[in-house]
N, C-alpha and C positions, 0 to 999 in steps of 0.2 A: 479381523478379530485379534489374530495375534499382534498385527502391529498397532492397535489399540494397549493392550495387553503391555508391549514393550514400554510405549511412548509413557504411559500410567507409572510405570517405575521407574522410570527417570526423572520424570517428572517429583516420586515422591521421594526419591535417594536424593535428587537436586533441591529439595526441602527441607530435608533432613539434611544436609551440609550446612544449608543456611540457616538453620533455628542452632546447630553445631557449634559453627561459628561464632554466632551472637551469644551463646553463652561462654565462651571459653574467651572473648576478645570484646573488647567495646565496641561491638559495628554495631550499624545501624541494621535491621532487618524489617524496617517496613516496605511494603511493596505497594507501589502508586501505580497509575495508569494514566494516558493521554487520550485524545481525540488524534489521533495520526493526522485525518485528511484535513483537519481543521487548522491544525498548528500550518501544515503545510500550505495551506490556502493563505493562510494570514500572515506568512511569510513577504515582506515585503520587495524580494520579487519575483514574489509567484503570477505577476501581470506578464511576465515573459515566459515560461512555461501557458500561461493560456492562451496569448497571443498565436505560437505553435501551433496548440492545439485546437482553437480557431480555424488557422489555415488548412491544417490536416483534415479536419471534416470536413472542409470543404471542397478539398483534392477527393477524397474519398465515398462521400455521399453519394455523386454519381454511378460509381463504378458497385457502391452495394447497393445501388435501385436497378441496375441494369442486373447483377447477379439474382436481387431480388425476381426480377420479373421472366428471365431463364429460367431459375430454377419453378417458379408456377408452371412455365410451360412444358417442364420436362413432370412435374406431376401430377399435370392435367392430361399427358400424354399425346399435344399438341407440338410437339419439338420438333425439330429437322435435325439432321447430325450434324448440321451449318449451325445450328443455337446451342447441340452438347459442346462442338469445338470452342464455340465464342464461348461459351461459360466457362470450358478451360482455361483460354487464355485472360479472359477476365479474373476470375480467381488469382493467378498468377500474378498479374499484374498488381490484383489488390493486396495479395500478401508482400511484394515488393514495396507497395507503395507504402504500407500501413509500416511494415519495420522501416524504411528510411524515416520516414516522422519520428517513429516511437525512439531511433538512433537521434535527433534533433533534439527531443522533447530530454531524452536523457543525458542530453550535454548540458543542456541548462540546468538540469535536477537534480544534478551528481554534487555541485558544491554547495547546494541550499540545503542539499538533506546532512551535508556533513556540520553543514553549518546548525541545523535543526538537532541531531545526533551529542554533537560539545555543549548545546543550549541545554540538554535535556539531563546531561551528564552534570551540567554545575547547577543546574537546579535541583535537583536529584540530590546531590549532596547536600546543599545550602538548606535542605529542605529534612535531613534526616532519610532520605530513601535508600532502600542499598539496589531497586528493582526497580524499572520502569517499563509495565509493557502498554502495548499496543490493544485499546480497549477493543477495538474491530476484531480483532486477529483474535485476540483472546476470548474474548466471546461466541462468535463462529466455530470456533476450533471445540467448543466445550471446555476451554480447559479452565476458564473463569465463568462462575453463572451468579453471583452477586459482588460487588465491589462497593465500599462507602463513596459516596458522594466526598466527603473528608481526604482520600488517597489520591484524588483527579488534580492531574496537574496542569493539563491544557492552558488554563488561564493566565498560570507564573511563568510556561515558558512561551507564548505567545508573549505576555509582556517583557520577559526578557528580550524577547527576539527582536520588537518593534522600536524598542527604547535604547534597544544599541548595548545593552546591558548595563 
């Protein structure tokens, strides 16, 4: 509750800076929002980030049907301490396995998002915006509960993105 409480006033002093601002300087203070996972998808080469992510389920699916089917037996109360061990080391395994992917997945994803990031910055300006969030993030979070269809900018920088700029 309190860090509710806190997160609320920062949020409305970081508002109050920017309506501030926009009067005392010629900035822009509208605030847009994106489709995050959609720009990223339609990144053209978000086909190597799934291709990854392809193989990692793949690596992976076995080792959480076998956790899967451990853990039923351990709450069926049908286990041996030969199946708590094995679901030890299986977990283990699968938490090693799933961070080397996700280390994989994020070497490819570290320059697309920077690359999505500059996209979003000069659309953002060409566009009059001084804010661009993340409509998932913002909405989950509460901290956005209506946005204009008008402020979404998904579609400019998707076609920034595709078109080379």
């Amino acid at each position: 509750m309190k860090r509710t409480a806190t997160i609320t006033i920062a949020l409305l002093m970081a508002l109050v800076g920017v309506l501030g601002l926009s009067q005392s300087k010629d900035v822009p203070s509208r605030v847009g929002y994106i489709d995050a996972q959609k720009v990223i998808e339609s990144h053209p080469r978000f086909s190597e980030v799934k291709a990854i992510q392809d193989k990692a389920d793949k690596e992976v699916k076995p080792l959480v049907d076998q956790i899967k089917a451990l853990s039923q037996k351990i709450k069926d109360g049908s286990a041996s301490s030969k199946d708590r061990q094995d679901l030890q080391s299986l977990q283990k395994v699968y938490a090693q396995t799933s961070k080397k992917w996700q280390d994989k997945i994020n070497t490819v994803l570290a320059p697309i998002t920077k690359e999505i990031d500059k996209t979003i910055a000069q659309v953002a300006v060409q566009n009059g915006f001084s804010m661009v969030l993340s409509a998932n993030v913002a909405g989950q979070s509460g901290l956005v509960v209506y946005a204009s269809p008008d402020s979404d900018l998904t579609e400019l920088v998707i076609k920034a993105l595709t078109s080379g700029k």
